[in-house]
N, CA, C and O atoms as a MOPAC input file, in Angstrom:
PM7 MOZYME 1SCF
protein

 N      0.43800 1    17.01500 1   -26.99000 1
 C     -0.79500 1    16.95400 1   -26.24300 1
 C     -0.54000 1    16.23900 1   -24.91300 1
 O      0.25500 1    15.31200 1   -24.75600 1
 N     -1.49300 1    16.91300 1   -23.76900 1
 C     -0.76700 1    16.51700 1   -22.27800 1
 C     -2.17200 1    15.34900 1   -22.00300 1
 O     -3.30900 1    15.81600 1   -22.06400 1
 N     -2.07400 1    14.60100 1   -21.85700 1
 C     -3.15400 1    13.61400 1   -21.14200 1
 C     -2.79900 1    13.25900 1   -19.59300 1
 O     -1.85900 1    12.75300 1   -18.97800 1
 N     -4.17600 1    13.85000 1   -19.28900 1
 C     -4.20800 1    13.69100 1   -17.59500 1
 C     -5.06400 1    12.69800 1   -17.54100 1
 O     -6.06000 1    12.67600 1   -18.26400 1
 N     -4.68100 1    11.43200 1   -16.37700 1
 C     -5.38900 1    10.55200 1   -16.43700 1
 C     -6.08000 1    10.56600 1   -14.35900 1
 O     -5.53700 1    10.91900 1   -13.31100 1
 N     -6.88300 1    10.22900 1   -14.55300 1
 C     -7.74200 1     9.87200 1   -13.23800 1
 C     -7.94800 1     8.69700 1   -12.49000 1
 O     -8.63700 1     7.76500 1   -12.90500 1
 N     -7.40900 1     8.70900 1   -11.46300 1
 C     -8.18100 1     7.47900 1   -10.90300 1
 C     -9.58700 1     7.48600 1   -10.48600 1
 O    -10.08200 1     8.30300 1    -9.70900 1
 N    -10.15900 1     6.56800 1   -11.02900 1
 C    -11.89900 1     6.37900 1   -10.39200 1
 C    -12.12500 1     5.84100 1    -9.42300 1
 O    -11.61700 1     4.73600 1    -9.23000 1
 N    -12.64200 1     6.20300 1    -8.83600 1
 C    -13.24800 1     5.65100 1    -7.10600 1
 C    -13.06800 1     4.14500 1    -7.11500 1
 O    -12.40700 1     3.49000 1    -6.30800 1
 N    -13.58900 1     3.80900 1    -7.89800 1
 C    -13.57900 1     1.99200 1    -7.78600 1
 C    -12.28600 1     1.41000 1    -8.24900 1
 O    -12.05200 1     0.28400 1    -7.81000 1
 N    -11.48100 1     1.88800 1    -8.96900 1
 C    -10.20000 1     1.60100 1    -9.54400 1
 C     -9.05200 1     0.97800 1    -8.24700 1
 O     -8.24600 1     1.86200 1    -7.95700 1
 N     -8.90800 1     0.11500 1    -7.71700 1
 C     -7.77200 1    -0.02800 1    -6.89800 1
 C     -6.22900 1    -0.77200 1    -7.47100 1
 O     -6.24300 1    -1.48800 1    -8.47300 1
 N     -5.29000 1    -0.57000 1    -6.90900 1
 C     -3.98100 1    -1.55100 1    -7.50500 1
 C     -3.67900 1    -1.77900 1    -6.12100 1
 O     -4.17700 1    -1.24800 1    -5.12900 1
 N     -2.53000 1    -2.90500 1    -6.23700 1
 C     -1.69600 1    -3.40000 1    -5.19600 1
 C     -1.09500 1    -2.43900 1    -4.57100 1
 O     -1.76300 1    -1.47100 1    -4.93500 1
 N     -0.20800 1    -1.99900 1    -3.80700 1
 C      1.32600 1    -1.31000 1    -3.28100 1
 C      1.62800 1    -1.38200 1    -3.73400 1
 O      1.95600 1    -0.47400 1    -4.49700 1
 N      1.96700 1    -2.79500 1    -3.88000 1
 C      2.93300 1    -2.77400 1    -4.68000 1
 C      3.87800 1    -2.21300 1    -6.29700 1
 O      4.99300 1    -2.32400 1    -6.80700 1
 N      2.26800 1    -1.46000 1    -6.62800 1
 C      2.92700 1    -0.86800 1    -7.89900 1
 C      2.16300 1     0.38100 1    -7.53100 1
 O      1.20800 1     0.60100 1    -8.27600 1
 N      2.39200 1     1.40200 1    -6.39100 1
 C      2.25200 1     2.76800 1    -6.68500 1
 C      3.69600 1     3.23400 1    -6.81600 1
 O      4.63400 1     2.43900 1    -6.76200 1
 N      3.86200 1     4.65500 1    -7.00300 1
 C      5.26900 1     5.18700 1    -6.97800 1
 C      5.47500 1     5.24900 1    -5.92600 1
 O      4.67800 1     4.84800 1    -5.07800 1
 N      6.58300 1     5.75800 1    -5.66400 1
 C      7.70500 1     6.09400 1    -4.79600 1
 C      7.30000 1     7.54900 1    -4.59800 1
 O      7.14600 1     8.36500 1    -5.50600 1
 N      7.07200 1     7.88000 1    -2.63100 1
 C      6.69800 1     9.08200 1    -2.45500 1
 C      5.37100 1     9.22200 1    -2.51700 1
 O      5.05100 1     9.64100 1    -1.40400 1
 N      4.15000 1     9.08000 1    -3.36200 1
 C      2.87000 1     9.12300 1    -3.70000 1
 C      2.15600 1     8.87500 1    -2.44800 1
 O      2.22100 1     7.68200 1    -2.15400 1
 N      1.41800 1     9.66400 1    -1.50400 1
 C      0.41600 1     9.01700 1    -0.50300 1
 C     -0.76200 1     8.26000 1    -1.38900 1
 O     -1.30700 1     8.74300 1    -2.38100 1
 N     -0.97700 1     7.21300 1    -0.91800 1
 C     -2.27800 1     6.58300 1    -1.09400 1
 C     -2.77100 1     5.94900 1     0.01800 1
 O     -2.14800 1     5.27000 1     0.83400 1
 N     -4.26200 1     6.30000 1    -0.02300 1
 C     -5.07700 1     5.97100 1     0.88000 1
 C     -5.50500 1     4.15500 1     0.85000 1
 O     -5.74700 1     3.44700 1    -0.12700 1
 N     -5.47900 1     3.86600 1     2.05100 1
 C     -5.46900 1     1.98200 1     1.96300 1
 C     -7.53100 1     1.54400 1     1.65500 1
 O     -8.52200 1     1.67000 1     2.37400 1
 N     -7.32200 1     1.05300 1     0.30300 1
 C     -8.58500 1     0.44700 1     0.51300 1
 C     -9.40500 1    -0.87500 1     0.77500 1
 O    -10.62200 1    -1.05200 1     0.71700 1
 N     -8.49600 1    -1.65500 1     1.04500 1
 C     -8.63900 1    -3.05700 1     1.08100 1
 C     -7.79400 1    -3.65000 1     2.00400 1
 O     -6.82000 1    -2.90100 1     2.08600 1
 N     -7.67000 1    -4.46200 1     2.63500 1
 C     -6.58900 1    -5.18800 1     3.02900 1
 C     -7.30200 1    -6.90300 1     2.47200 1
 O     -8.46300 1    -7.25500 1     2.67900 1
 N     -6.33900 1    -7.64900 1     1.82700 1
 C     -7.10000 1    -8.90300 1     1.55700 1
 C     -5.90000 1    -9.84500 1     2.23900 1
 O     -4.98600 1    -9.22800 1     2.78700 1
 N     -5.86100 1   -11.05300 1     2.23700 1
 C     -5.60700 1   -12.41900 1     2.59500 1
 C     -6.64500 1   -13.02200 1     3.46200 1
 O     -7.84200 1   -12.81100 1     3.66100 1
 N     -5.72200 1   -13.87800 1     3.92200 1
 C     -5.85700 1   -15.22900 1     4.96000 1
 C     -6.65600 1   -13.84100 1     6.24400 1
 O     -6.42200 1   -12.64900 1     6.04300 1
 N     -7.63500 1   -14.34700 1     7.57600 1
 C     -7.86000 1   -13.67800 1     8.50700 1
 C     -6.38800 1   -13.29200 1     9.17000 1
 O     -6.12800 1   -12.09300 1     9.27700 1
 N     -5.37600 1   -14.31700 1     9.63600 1
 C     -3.87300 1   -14.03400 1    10.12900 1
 C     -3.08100 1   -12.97500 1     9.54300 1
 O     -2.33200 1   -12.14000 1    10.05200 1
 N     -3.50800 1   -13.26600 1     8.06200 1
 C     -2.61200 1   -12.34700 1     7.54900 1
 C     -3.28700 1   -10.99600 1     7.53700 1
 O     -2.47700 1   -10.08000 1     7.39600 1
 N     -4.29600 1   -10.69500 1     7.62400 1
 C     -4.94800 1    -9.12400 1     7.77000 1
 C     -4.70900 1    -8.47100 1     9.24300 1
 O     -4.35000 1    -7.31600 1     9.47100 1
 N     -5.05700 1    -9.71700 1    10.38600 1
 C     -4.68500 1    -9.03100 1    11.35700 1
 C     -3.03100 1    -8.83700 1    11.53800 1
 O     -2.75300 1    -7.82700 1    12.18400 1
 N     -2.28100 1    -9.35200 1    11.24000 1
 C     -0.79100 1    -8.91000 1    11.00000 1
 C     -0.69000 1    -7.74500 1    10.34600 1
 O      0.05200 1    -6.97600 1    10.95800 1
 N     -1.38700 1    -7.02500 1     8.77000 1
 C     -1.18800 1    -6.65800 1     8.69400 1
 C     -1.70800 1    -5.21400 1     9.36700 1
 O     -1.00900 1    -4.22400 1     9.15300 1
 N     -2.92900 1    -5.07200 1    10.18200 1
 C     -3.04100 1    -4.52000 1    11.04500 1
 C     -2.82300 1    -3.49600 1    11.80800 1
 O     -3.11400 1    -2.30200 1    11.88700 1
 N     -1.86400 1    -4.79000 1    12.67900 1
 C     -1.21400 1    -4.62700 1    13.52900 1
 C     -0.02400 1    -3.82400 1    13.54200 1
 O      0.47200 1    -3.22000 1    14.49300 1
 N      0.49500 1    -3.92900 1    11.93900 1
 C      1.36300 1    -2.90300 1    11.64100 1
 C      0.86400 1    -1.57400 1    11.12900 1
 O      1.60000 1    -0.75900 1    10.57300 1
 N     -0.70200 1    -1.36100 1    11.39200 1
 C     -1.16000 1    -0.12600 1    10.91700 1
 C     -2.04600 1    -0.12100 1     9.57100 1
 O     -2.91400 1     0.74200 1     9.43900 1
 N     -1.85100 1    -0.97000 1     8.69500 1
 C     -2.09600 1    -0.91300 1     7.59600 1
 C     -3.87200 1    -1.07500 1     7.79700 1
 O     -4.44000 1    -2.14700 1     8.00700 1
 N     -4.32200 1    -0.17900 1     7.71300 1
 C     -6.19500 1    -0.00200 1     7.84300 1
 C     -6.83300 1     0.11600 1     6.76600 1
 O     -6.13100 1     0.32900 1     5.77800 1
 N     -8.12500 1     0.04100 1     6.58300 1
 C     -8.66800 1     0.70800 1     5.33300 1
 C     -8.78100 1     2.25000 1     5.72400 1
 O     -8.94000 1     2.74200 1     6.84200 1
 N     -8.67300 1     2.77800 1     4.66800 1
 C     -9.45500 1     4.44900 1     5.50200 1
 C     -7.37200 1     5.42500 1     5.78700 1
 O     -7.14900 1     6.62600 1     5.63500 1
 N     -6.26800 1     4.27900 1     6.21700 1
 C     -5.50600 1     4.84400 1     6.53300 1
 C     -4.37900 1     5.36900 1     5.40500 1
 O     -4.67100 1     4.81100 1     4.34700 1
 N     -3.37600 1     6.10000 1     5.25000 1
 C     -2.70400 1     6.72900 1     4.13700 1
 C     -1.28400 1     6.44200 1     4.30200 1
 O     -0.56400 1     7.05500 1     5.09000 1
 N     -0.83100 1     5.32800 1     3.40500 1
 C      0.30700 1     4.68700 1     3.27000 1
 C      1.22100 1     5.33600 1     2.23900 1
 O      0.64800 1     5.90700 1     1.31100 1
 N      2.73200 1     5.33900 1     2.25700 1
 C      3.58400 1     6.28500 1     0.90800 1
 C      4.52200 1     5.38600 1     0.99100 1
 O      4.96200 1     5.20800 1     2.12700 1
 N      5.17700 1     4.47100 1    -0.24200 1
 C      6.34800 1     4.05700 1    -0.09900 1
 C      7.74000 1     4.95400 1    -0.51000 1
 O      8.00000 1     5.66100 1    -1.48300 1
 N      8.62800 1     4.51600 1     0.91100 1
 C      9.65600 1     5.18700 1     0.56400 1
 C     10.72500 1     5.19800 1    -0.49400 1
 O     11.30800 1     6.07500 1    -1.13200 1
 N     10.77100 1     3.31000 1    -0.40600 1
 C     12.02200 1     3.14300 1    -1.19900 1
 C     11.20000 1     1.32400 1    -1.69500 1
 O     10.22200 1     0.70300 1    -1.28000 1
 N     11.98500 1     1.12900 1    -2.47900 1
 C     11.88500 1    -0.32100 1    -3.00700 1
 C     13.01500 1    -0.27900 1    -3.53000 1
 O     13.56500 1     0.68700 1    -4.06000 1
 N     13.75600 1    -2.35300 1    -3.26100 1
 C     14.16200 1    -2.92400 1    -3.68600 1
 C     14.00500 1    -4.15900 1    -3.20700 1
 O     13.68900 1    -4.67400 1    -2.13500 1
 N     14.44600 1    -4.65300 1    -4.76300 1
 C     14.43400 1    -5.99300 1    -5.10600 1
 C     13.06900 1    -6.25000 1    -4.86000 1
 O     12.96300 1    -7.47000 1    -4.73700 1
 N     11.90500 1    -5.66900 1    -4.71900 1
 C     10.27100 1    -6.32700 1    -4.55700 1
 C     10.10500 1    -5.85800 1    -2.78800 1
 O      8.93100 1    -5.88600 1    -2.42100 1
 N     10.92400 1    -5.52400 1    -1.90700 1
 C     11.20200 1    -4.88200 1    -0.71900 1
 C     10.39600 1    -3.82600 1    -0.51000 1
 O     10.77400 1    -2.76000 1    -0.99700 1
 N      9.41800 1    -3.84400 1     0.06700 1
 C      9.33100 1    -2.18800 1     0.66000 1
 C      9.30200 1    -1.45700 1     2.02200 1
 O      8.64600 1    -1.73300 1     3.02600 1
 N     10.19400 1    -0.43900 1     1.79800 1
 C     10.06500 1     0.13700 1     3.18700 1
 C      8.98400 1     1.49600 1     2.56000 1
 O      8.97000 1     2.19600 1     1.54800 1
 N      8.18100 1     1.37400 1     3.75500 1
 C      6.84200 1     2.17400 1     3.76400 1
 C      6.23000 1     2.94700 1     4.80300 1
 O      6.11800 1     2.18100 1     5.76000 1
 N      5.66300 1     4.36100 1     5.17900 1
 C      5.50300 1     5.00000 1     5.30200 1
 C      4.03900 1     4.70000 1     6.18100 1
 O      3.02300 1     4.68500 1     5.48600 1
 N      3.89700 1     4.49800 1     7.43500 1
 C      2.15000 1     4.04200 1     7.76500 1
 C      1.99600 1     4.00000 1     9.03600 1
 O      2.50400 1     3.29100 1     9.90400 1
 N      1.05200 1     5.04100 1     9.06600 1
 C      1.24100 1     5.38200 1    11.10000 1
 C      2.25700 1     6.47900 1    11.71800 1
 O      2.31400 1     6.66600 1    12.93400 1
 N      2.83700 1     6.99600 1    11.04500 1
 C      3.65600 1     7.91100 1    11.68800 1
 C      4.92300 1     6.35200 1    11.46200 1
 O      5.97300 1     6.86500 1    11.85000 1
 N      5.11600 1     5.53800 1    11.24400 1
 C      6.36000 1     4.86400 1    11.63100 1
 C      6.63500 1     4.10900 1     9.80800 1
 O      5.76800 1     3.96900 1     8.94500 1
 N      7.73100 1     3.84500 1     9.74100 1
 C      8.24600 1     3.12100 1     8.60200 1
 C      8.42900 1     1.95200 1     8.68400 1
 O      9.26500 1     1.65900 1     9.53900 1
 N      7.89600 1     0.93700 1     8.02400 1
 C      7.53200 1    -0.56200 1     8.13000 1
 C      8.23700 1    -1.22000 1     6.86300 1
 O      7.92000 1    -0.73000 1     5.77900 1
 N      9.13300 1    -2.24400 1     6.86200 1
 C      9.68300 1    -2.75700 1     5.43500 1
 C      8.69100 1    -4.17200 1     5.31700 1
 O      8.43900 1    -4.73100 1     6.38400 1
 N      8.15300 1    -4.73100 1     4.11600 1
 C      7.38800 1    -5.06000 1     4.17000 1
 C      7.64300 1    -6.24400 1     2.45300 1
 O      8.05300 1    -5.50900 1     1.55500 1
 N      7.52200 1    -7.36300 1     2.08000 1
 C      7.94000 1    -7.78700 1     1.26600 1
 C      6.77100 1    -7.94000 1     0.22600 1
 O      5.56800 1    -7.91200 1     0.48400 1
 N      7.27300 1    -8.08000 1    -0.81200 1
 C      6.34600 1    -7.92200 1    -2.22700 1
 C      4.63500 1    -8.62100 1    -2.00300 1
 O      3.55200 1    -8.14600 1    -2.34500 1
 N      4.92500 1    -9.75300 1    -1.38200 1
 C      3.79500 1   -10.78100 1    -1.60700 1
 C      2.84200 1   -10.04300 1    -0.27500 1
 O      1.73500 1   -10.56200 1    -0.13600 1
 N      3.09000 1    -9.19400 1     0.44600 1
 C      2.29400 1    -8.34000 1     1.59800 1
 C      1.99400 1    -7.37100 1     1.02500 1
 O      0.76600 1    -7.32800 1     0.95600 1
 N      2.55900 1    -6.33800 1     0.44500 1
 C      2.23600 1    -5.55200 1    -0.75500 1
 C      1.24200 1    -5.50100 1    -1.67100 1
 O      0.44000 1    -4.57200 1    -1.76600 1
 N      1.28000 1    -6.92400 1    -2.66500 1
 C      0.06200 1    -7.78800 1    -3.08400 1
 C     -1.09100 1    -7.11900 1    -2.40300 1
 O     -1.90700 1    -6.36800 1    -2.93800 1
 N     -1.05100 1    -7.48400 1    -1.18500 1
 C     -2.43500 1    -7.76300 1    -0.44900 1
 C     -3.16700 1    -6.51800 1    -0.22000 1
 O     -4.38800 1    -6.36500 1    -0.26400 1
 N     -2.28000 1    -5.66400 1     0.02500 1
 C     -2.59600 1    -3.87300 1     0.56900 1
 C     -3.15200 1    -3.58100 1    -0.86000 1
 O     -2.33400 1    -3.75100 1    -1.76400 1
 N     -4.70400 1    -3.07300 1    -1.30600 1
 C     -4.85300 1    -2.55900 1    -1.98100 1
 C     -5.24400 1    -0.80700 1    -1.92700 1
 O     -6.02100 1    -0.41800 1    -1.05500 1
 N     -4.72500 1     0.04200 1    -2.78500 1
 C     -4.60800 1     1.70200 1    -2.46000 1
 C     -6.15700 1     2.00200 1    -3.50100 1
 O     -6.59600 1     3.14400 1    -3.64100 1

């Protein structure tokens, strides 16, 4: 038996734990005010569609804006999809 599962509108996770490749759309950005406009600044919006490329070690290089941004676990955290 195949179980397809759904995400629900209200359902969000970190970045940090989507797959590899997967577009997801950004719904949150949380921290500190500094740390939102940083993250920003690197594109990361609500409304905008982020894909990670690769991870390691908690590392991500990511997919946002037309440009690839590496970005570390605890920033990740914050980006919710």
């Amino acid at each position: 038996m195949l179980l397809i599962t759904r995400k629900k509108e209200d359902e969000m996770m970190p970045l940090s734990m989507v797959k590899t490749g997967e577009p997801n759309v950004i719904r949150k950005v949380g921290g500190k005010e500094e740390t939102r406009k940083f993250l920003e600044n690197l594109g990361f919006v609500t409304g905008g569609t982020v894909t990670v490329v690769s991870e390691i070690g908690g590392n991500m290089i990511v997919n946002v804006k037309d440009s690839r941004v590496a970005i570390g676990k605890d920033m990740a955290n914050k980006i919710m999809v």
